[in-house]
C-alpha positions as CSV (number, residue, x, y, z in Angstrom):
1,X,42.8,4.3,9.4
2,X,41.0,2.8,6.5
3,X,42.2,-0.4,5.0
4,X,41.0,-2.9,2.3
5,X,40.1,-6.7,2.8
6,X,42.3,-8.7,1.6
7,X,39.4,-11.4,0.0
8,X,37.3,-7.9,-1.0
9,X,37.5,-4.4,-2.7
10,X,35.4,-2.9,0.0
11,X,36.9,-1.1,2.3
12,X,37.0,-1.8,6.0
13,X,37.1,0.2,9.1
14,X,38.8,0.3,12.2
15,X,37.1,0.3,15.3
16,X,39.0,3.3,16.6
17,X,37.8,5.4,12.9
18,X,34.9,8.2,13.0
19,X,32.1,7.8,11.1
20,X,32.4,9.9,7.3
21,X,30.1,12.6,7.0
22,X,29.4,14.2,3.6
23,X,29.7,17.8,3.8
24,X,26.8,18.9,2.1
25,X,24.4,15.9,3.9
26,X,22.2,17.0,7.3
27,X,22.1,15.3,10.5
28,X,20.4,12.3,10.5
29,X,18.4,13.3,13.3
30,X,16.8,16.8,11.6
31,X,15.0,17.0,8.4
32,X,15.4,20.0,6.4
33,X,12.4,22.2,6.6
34,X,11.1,24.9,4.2
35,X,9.5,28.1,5.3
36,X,6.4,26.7,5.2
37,X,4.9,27.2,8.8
38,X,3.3,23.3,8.6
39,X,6.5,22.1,7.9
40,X,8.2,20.4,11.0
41,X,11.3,18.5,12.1
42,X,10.9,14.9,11.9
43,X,9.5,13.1,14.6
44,X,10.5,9.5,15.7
45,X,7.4,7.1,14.6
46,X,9.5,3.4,16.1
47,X,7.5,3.7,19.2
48,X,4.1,3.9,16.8
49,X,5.6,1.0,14.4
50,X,6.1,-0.9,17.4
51,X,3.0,-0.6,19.1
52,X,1.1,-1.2,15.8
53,X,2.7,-4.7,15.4
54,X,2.0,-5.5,18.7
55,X,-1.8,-5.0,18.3
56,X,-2.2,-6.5,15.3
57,X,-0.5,-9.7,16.6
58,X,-2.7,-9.4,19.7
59,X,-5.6,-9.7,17.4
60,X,-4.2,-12.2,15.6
61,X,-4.0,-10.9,12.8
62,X,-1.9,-12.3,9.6
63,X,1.8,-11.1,9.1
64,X,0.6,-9.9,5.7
65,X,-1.5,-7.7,7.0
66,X,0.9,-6.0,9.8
67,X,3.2,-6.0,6.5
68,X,1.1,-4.1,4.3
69,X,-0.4,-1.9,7.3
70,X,3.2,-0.9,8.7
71,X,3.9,0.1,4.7
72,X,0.8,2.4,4.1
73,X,1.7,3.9,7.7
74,X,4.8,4.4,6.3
75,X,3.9,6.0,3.5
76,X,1.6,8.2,5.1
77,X,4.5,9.3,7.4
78,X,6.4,10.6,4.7
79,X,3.4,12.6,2.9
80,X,3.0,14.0,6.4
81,X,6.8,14.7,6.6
82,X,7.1,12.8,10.1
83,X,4.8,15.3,11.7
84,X,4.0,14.2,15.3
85,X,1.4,11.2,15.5
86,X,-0.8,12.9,17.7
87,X,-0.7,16.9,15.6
88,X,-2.5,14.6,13.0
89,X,-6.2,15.1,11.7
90,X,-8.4,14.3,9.5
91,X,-7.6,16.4,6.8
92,X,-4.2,14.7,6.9
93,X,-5.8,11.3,5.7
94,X,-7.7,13.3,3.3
95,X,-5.0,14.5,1.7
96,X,-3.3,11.2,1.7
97,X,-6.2,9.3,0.1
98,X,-6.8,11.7,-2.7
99,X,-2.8,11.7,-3.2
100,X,-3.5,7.7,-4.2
101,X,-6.3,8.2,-6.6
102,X,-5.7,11.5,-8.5
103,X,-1.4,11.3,-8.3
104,X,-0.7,7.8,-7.9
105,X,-4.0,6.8,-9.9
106,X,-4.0,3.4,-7.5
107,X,-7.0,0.7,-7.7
108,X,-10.0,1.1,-5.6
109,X,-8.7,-2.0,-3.3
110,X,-5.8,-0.3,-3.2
111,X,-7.1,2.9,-1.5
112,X,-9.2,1.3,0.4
113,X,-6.2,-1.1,2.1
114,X,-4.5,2.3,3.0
115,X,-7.6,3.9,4.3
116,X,-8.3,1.0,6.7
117,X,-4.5,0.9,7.5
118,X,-5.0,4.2,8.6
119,X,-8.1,3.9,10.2
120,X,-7.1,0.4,12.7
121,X,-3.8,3.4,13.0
122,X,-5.8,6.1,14.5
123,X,-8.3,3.7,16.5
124,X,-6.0,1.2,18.3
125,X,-2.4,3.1,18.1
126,X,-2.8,6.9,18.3
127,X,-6.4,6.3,20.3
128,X,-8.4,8.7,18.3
129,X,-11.0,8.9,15.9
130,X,-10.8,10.9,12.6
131,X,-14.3,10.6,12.1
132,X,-16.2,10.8,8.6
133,X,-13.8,11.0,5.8
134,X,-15.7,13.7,2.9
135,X,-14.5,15.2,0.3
136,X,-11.8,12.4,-0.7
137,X,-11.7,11.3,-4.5
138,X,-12.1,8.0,-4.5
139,X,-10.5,5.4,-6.9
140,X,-13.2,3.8,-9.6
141,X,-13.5,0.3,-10.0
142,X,-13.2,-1.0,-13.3
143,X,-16.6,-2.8,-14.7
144,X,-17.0,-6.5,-13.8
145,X,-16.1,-8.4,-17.4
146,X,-18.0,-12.0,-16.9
147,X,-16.1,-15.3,-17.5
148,X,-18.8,-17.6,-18.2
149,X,-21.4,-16.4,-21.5
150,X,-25.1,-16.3,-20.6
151,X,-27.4,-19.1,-21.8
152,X,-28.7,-16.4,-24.6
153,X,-25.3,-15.6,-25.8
154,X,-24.8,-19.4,-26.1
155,X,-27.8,-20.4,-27.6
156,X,-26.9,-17.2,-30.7
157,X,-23.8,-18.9,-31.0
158,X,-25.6,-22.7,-31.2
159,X,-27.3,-21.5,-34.1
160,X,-24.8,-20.1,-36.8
161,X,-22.8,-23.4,-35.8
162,X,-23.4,-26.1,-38.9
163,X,-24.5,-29.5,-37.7
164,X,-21.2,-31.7,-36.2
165,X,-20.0,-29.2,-34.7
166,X,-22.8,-27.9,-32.9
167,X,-22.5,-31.4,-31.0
168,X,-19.6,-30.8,-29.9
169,X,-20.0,-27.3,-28.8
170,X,-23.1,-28.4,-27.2
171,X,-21.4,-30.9,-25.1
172,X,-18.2,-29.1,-24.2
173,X,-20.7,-26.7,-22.5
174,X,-23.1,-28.9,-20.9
175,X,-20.2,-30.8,-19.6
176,X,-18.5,-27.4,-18.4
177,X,-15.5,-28.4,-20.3
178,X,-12.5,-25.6,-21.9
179,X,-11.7,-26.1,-25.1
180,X,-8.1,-27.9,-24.1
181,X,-10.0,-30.3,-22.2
């Protein structure tokens, strides 16, 4: 029997009530497959989750990291549509990595957090190696823009200044001043 709070507008169950299923929703515990013959019902990864926070706060390692590794895991698990840890290879990560740079067009730090999320994965949780990594399309780094102008760039700018301002310039830079300051 289904009833509302009085304090709410949600509705609240009875301990005695079923669950609701939607009709047209599948078990929990499958995943819909195709007829593709890689395709396979899901497999339970918690014991992998677990296991991977537990070596990476043996290490002592920071909770950021085990944050950001358990996430590109996670996201690796559902490119390889929970296929079973250990029927994983090589080609899987390949797959995965070129996914972040051609599809999800990701930085180059980027992809290479979730390769070495995936690598500390295989090594210390599945125990296995996926060895060289070829063929992947990698992400490209964007040039390096300089912050601070070269002493020629300065010195071209020295000369088109007129004279009291020059001073100035000269001894905002000498002093390593910003302008503000």
């Amino acid at each position: 029997m289904r009833f509302r709070d009085a304090h709410s507008d949600v509705p609240s169950l009875k301990r005695d009530d079923p669950p609701r299923k939607a009709p047209d929703q599948p078990s929990p515990k499958t995943v819909s497959s195709s007829n593709d013959a890689n395709t396979s019902t899901g497999v339970s990864w918690i014991a992998g989750y677990t296991r991977l926070a537990n070596d990476i706060q043996v290490r002592h390692y920071s909770p950021k990291t085990l944050k950001a590794y358990t996430q590109w895991v996670r996201h690796f698990q559902t490119l390889t549509r929970s296929q079973d840890p250990e029927s994983l290879s090589s080609a899987d990560v390949r797959e995965f990595l070129t996914c972040l740079a051609v599809d999800r067009k990701v930085s180059a730090s980027t992809q290479n957090l979730a390769f070495n999320a995936l690598l500390f994965c295989y090594r210390h949780v599945l125990n296995k190696e996926f060895g060289t990594v070829e063929g992947v399309v990698r992400a490209k780094r964007k040039p390096y823009v300089p912050v601070v102008l070269s002493r020629e760039e300065i010195a071209t700018i020295l000369q088109y200044l007129p004279s009291p301002y020059d001073l100035v310039v000269k001894l905002l830079y000498g002093c390593g001043l910003r302008l503000s300051e």
